[in-house]
C-alpha beads as a LAMMPS data file, in Angstrom:
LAMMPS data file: protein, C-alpha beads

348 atoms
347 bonds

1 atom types
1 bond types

-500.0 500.0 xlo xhi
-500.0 500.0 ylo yhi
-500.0 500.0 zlo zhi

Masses

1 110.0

Atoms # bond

1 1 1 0.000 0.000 0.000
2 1 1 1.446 3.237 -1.231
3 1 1 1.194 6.293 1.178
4 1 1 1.259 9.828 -0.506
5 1 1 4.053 12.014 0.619
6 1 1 2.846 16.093 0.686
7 1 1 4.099 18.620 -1.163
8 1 1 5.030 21.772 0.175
9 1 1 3.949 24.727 -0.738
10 1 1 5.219 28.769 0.014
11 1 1 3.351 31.843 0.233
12 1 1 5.375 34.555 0.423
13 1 1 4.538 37.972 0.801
14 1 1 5.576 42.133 1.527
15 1 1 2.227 43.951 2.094
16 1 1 -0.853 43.150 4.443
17 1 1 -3.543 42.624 1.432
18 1 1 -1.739 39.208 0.193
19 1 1 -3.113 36.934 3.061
20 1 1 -6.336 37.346 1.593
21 1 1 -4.910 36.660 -1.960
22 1 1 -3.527 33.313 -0.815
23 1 1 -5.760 32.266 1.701
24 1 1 -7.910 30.200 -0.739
25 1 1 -4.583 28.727 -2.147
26 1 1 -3.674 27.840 1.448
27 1 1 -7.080 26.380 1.686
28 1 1 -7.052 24.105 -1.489
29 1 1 -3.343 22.788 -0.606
30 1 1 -4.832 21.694 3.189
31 1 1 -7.324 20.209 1.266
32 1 1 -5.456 18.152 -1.116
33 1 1 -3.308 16.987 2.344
34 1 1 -0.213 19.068 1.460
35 1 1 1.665 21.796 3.955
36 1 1 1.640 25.269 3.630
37 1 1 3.833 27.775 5.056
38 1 1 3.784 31.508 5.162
39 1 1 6.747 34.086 4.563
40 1 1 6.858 37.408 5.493
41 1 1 9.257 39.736 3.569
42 1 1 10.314 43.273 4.572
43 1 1 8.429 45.680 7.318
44 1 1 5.100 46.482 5.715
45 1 1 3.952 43.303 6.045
46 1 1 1.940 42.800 9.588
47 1 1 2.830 39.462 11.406
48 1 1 -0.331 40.131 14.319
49 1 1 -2.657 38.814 10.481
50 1 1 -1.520 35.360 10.729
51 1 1 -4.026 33.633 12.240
52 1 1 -3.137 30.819 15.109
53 1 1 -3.208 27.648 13.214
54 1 1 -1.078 29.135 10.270
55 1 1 2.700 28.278 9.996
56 1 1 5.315 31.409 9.634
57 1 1 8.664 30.360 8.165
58 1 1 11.375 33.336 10.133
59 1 1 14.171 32.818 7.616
60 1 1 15.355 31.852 4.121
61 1 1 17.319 29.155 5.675
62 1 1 14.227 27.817 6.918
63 1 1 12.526 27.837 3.580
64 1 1 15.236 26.089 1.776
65 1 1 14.722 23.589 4.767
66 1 1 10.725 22.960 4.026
67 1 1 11.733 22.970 0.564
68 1 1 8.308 23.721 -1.372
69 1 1 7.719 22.834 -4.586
70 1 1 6.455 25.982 -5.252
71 1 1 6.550 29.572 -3.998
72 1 1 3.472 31.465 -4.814
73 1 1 4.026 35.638 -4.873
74 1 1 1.205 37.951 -5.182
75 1 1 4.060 40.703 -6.296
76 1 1 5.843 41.321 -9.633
77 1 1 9.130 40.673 -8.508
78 1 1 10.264 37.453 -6.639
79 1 1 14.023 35.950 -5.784
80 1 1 15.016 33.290 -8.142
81 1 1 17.293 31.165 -5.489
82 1 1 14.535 29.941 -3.339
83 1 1 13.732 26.145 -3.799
84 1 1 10.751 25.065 -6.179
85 1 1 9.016 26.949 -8.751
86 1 1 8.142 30.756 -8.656
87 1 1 4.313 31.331 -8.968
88 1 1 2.868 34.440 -10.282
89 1 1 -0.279 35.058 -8.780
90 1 1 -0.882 38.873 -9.391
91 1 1 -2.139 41.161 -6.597
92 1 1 -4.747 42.972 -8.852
93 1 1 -5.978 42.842 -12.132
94 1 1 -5.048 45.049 -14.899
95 1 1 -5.750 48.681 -13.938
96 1 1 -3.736 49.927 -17.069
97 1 1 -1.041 51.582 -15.011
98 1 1 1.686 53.392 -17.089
99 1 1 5.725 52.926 -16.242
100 1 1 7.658 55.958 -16.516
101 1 1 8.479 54.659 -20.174
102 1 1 4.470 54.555 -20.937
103 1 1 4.716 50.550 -21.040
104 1 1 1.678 48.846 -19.100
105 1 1 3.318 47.517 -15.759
106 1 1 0.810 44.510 -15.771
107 1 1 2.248 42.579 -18.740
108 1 1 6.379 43.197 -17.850
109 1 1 8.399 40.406 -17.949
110 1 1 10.724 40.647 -15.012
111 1 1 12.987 37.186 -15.200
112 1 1 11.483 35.835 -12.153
113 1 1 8.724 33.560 -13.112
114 1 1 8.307 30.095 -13.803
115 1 1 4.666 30.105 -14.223
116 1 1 2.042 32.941 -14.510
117 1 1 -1.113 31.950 -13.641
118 1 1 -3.723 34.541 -15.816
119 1 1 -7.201 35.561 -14.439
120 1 1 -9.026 35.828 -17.751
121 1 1 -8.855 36.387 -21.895
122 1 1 -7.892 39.932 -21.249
123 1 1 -4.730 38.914 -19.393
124 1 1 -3.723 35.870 -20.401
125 1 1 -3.670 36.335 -24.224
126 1 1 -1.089 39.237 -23.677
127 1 1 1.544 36.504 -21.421
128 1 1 0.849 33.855 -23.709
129 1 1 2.502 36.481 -26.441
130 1 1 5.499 36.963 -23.946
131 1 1 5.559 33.099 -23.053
132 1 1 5.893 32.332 -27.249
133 1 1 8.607 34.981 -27.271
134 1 1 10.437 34.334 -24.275
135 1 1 10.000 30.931 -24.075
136 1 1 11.088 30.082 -20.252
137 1 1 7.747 30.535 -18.346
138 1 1 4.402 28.933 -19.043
139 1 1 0.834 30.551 -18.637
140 1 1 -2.272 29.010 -17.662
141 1 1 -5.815 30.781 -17.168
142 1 1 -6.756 29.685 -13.405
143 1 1 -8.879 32.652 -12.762
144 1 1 -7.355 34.778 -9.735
145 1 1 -7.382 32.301 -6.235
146 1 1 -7.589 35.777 -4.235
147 1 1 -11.786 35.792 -5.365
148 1 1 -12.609 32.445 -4.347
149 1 1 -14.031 33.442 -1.715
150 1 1 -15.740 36.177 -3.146
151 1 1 -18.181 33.671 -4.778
152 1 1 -18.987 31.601 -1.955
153 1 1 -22.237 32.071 0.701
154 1 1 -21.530 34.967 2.420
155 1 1 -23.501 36.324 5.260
156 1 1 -24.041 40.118 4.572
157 1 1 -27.206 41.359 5.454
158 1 1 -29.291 43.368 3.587
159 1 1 -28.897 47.247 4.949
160 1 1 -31.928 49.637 5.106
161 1 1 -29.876 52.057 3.324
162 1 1 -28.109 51.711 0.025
163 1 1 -24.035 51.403 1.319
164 1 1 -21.130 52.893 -1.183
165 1 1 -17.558 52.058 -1.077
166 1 1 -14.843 54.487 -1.373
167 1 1 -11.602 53.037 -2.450
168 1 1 -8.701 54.962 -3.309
169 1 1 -5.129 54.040 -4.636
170 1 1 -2.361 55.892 -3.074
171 1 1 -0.619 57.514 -5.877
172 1 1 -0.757 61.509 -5.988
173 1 1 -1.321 61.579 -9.295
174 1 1 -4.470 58.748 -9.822
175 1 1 -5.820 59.482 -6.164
176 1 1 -9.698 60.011 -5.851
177 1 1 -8.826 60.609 -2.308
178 1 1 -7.877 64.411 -1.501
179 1 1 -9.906 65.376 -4.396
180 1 1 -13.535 64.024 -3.149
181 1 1 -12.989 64.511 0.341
182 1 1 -15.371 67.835 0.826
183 1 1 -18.461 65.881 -1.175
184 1 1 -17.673 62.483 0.419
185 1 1 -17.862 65.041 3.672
186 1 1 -21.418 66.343 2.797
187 1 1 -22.837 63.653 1.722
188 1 1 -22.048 61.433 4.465
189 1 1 -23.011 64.104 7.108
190 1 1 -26.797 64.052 5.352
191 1 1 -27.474 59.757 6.316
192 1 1 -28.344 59.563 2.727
193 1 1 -26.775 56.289 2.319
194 1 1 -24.278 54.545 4.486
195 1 1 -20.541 55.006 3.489
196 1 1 -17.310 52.984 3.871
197 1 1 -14.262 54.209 3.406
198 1 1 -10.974 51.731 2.511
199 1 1 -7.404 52.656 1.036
200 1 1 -4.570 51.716 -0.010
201 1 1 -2.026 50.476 2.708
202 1 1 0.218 52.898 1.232
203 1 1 -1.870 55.649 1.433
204 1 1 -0.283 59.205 2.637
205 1 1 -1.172 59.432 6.595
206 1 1 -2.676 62.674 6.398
207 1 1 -5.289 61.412 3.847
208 1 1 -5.994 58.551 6.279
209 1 1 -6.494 60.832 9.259
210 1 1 -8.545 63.390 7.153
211 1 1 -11.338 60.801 6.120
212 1 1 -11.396 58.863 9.683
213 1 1 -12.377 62.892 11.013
214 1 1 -15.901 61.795 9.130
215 1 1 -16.292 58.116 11.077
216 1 1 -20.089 58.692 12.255
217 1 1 -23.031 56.809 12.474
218 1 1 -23.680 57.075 8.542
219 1 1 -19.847 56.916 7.560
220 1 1 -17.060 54.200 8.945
221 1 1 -13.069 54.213 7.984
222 1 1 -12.416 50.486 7.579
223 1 1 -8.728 49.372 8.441
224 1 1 -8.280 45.432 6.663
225 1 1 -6.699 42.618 5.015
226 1 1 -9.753 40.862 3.475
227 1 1 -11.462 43.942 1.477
228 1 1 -13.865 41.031 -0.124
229 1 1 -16.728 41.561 3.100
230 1 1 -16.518 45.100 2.024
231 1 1 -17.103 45.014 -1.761
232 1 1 -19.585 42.246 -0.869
233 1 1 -21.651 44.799 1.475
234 1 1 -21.232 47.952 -1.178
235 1 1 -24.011 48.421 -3.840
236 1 1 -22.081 51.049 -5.682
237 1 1 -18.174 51.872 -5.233
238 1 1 -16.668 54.941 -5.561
239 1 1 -12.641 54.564 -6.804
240 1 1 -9.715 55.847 -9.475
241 1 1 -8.077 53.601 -10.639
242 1 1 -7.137 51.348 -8.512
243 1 1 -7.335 47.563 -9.513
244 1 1 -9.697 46.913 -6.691
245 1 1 -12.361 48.466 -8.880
246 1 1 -12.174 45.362 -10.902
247 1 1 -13.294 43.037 -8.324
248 1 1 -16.202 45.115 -7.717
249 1 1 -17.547 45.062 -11.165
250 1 1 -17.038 41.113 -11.099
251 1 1 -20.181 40.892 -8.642
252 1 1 -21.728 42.917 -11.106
253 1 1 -22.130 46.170 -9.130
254 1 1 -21.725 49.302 -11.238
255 1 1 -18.395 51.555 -10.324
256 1 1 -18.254 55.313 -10.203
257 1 1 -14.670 56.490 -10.869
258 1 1 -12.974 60.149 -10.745
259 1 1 -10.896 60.536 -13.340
260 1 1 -9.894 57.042 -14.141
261 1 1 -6.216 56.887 -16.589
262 1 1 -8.388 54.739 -19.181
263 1 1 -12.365 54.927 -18.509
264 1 1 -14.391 52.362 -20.391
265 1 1 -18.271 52.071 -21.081
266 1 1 -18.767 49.592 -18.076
267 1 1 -17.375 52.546 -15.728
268 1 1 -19.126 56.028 -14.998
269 1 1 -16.424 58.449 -14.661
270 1 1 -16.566 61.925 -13.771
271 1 1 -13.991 64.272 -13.356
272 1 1 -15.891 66.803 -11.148
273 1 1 -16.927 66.385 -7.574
274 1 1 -20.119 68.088 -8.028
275 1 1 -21.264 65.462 -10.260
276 1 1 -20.817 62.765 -7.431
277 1 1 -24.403 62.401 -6.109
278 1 1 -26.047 62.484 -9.439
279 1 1 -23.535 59.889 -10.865
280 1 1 -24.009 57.618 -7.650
281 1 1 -27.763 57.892 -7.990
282 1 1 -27.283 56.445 -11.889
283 1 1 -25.556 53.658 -10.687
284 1 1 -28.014 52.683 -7.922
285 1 1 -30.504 52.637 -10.496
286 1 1 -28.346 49.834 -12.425
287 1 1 -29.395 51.086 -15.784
288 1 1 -29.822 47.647 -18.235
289 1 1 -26.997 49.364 -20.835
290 1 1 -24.375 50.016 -17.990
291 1 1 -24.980 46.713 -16.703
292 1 1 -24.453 44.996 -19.740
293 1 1 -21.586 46.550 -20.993
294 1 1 -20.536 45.402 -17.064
295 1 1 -21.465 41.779 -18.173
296 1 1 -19.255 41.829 -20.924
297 1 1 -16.254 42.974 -19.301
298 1 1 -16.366 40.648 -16.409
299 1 1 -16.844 37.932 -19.120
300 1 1 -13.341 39.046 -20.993
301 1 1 -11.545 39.749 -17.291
302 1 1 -12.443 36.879 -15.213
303 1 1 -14.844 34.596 -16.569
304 1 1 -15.503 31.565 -13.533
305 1 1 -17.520 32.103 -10.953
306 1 1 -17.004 28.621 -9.293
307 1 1 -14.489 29.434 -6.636
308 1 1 -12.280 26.943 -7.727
309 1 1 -9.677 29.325 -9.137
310 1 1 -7.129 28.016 -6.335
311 1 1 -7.345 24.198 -7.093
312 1 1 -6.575 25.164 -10.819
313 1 1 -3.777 27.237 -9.931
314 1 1 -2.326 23.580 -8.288
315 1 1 -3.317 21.860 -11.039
316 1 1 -1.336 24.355 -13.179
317 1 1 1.844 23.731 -10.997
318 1 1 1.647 19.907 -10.952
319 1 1 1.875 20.065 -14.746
320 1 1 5.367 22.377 -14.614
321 1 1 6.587 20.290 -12.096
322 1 1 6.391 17.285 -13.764
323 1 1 9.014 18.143 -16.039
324 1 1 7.241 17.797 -19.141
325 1 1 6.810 21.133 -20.772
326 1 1 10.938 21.534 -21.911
327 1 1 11.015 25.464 -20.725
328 1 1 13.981 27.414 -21.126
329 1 1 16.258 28.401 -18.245
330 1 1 15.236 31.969 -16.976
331 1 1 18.163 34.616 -17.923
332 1 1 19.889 35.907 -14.936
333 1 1 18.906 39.279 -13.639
334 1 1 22.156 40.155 -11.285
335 1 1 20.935 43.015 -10.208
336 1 1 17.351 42.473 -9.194
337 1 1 18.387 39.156 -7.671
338 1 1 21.535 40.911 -5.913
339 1 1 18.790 43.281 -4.249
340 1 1 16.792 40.732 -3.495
341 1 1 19.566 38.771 -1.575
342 1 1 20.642 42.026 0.292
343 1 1 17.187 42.319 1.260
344 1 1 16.703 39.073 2.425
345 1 1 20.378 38.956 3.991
346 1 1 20.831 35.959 2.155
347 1 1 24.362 34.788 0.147
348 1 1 24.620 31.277 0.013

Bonds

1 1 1 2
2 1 2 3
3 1 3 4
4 1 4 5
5 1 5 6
6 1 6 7
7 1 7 8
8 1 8 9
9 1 9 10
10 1 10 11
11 1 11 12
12 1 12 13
13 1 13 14
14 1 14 15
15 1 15 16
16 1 16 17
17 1 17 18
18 1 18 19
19 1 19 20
20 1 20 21
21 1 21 22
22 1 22 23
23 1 23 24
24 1 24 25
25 1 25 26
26 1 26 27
27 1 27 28
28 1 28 29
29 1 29 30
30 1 30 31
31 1 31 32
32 1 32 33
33 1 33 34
34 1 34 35
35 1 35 36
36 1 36 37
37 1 37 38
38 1 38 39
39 1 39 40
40 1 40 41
41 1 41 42
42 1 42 43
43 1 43 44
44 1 44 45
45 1 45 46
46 1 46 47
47 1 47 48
48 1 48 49
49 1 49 50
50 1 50 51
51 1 51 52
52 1 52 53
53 1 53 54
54 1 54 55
55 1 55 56
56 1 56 57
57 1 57 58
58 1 58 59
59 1 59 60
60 1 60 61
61 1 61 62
62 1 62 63
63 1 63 64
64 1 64 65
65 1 65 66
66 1 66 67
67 1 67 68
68 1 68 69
69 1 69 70
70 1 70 71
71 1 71 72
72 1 72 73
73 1 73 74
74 1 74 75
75 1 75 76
76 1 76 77
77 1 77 78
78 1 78 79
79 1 79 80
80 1 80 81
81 1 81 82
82 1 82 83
83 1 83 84
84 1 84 85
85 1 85 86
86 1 86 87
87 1 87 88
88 1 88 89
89 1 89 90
90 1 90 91
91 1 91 92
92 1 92 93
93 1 93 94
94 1 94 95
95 1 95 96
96 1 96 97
97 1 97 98
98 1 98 99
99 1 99 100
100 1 100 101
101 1 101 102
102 1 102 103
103 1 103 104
104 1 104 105
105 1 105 106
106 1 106 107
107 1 107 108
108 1 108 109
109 1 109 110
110 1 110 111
111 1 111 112
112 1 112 113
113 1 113 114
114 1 114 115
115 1 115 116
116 1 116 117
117 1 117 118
118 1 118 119
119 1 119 120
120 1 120 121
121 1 121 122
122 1 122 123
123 1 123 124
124 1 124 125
125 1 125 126
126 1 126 127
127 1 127 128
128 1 128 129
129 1 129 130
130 1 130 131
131 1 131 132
132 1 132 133
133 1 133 134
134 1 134 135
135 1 135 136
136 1 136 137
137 1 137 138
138 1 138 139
139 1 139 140
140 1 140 141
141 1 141 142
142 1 142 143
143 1 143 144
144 1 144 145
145 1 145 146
146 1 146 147
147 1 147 148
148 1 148 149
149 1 149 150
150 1 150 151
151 1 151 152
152 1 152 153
153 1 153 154
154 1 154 155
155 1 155 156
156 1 156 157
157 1 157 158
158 1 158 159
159 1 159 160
160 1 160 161
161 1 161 162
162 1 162 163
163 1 163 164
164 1 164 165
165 1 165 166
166 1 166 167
167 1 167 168
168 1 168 169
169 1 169 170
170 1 170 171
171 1 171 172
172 1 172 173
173 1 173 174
174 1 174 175
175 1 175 176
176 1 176 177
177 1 177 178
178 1 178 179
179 1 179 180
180 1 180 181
181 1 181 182
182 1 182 183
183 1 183 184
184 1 184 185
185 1 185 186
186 1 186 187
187 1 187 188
188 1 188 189
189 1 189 190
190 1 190 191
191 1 191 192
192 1 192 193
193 1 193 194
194 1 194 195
195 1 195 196
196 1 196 197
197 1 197 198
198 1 198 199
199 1 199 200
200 1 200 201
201 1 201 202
202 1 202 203
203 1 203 204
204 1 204 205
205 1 205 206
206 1 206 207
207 1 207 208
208 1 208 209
209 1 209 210
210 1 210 211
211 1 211 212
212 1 212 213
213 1 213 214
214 1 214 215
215 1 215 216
216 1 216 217
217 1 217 218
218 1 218 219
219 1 219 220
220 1 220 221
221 1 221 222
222 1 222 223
223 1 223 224
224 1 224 225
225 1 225 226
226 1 226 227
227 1 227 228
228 1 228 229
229 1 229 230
230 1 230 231
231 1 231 232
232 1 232 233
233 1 233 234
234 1 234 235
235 1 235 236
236 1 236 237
237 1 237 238
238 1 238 239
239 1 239 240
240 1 240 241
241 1 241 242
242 1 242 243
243 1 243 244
244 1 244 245
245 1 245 246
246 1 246 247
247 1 247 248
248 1 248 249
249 1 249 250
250 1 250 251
251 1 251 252
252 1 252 253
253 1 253 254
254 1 254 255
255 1 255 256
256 1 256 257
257 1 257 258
258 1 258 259
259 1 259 260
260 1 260 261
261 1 261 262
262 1 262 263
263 1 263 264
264 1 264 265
265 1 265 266
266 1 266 267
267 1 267 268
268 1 268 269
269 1 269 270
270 1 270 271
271 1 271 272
272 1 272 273
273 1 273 274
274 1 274 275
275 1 275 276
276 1 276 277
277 1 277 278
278 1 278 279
279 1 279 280
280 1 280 281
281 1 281 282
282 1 282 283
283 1 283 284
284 1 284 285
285 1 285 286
286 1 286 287
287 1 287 288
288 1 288 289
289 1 289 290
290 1 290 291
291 1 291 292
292 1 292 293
293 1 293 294
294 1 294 295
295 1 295 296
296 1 296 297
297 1 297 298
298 1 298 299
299 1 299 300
300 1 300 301
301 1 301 302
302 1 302 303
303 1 303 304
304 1 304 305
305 1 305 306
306 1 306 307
307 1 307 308
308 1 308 309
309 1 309 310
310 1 310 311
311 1 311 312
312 1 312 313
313 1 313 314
314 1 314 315
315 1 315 316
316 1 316 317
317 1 317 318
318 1 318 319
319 1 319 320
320 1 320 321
321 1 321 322
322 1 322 323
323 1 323 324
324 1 324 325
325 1 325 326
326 1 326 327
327 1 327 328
328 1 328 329
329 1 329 330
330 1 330 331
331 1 331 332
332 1 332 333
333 1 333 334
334 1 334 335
335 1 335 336
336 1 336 337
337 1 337 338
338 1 338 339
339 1 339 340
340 1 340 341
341 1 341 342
342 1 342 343
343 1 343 344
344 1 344 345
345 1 345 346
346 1 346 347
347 1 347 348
């Protein structure tokens, strides 16, 4: 009688919204009988999120001791010396961010992947154009693992007033933050609807402390690692553009967006506060042309709704693990990889 030996598995991450990413992941590994074990990189990264039954590896020593067969990141970069494969798992979709050379940031190749695992049509026919000409990663569409748990039962109950989510990313220049601050302030202050307020981790402090001066009865500043309760609760979300945006219109909920880089038909953008209340009243109204053009994009972004995104992401890795699929070696970034090593205070 044969007995199954476990695979182990990494998740390794640098900022506070990841352990929701990969907590499905961890789930479906646990499930399958396999270890999992978590590794925190760097200071922005809260330990007190772990939860009691989850293991913490303190050192690179002790990864290359558990020796996973794969290291999932939510991040774009990763170290290549690590033992196993390197996972890319994304930490948002496609926002259509800009480098400083005008290249979108979501589709660069950085020398550090094995395996990118895509979350729909929109993302993975882009890598599988990188994978043809680079050669030494695979892709797979898995859907994204971090909404998982956004499909399943949830318990939200229905609120007597409509509630609207304010997101913001932190960037100065794509911020809805500072900008809708005195309207977010009015409206609140008149119980109209209910508000919730959620940014960025990297947000500038003084924005933070400015919107938790409205916490009231009709407004509250929400400080988290799981934003999916949140988007869950929201009937309409107010954003920039910020990726999160994205997971909101996949529960088909209509988005209102101040001055989004690249609006679409399945947003409502406006680039004046005034026009907030009016705009926000549209979208409570879920008008049937907004909501299909909503339809459609969800269907081209991240079509499966089955919450199974995680067990196809481990199905992905079994098949690059076995050996089969003849990749190329990954070209050797010094650089990056000398960072990385200085960061981790790791030479061996």
């Amino acid at each position: 009688m044969s007995t199954k030996l476990a695979k182990h598995y990494l998740l390794y991450i640098s900022q506070n919204y990841s352990y929701a990413i990969l907590r499905p992941l961890q789930a479906a590994i646990l499930a399958r009988g396999d270890k999992v074990a978590w590794f925190l990189e760097g200071d922005e990264v809260n330990p007190d999120y772990l939860l009691p039954e989850e293991v913490r590896l303190m050192s690179v020593n002790e990864v290359v001791s558990f020796n996973p067969v794969a290291v999932f990141y939510p991040a774009n970069i990763a170290p290549t010396f690590l033992p196993g494969i390197n996972v890319a798992v994304f930490h948002g979709f496609d926002a259509g961010k800009l480098d400083k050379k005008g290249n979108n940031d979501h589709f660069k190749v950085r020398n550090c992947f094995d395996l990118y695992c895509t979350q729909g049509p929109s993302t993975t026919e882009p890598f599988l154009a990188l994978a043809q000409q680079h050669k030494h990663f695979k892709v797979t569409q898995t859907g994204w693992c971090a909404l998982d748990s956004l499909y399943s039962p949830n318990d939200v109950k229905p609120q007597a007033k409509k509630t609207i989510l304010l997101c913001s990313t932190f960037s100065k220049k794509l911020s809805c933050a500072p900008h809708l601050f005195e309207k977010v302030k009015a409206l609140s202050a008149t119980g109209k609807w209910q508000w919730l307020v959620q940014f960025h981790p990297k947000m500038p402090q003084e924005i933070v402390t400015q919107y938790k001066t409205l916490t009231s009865e009709y407004l509250t500043f929400v400080e988290t690692d799981n934003i999916i309760p949140l988007l869950q609760q929201a009937d309409v979300m107010v954003c920039d553009t910020s990726s999160v945006l994205i997971m909101f219109l996949l529960l088909n909920k209509p988005v209102v967006t101040f001055n989004n880089i690249a609006p679409d038909s399945y947003l409502l953008d406006i680039d004046d506060p005034d026009m907030l209340e009016q705009t926000i009243e549209y979208a409570l109204d879920r008008p049937a042309q907004l909501m299909q053009k909503i339809n459609d994009f969800t269907a081209n972004t991240h079509p499966y709704h089955d919450g199974k995104s995680s067990e196809r992401v481990l199905d992905a890795v079994d098949e690059v693990v076995s050996g089969k699929l003849n990749l190329k070696r990954k070209p050797f970034d010094f650089f990056r990889q000398f960072k990385m090593r200085k960061r981790l205070n790791y030479w061996r």
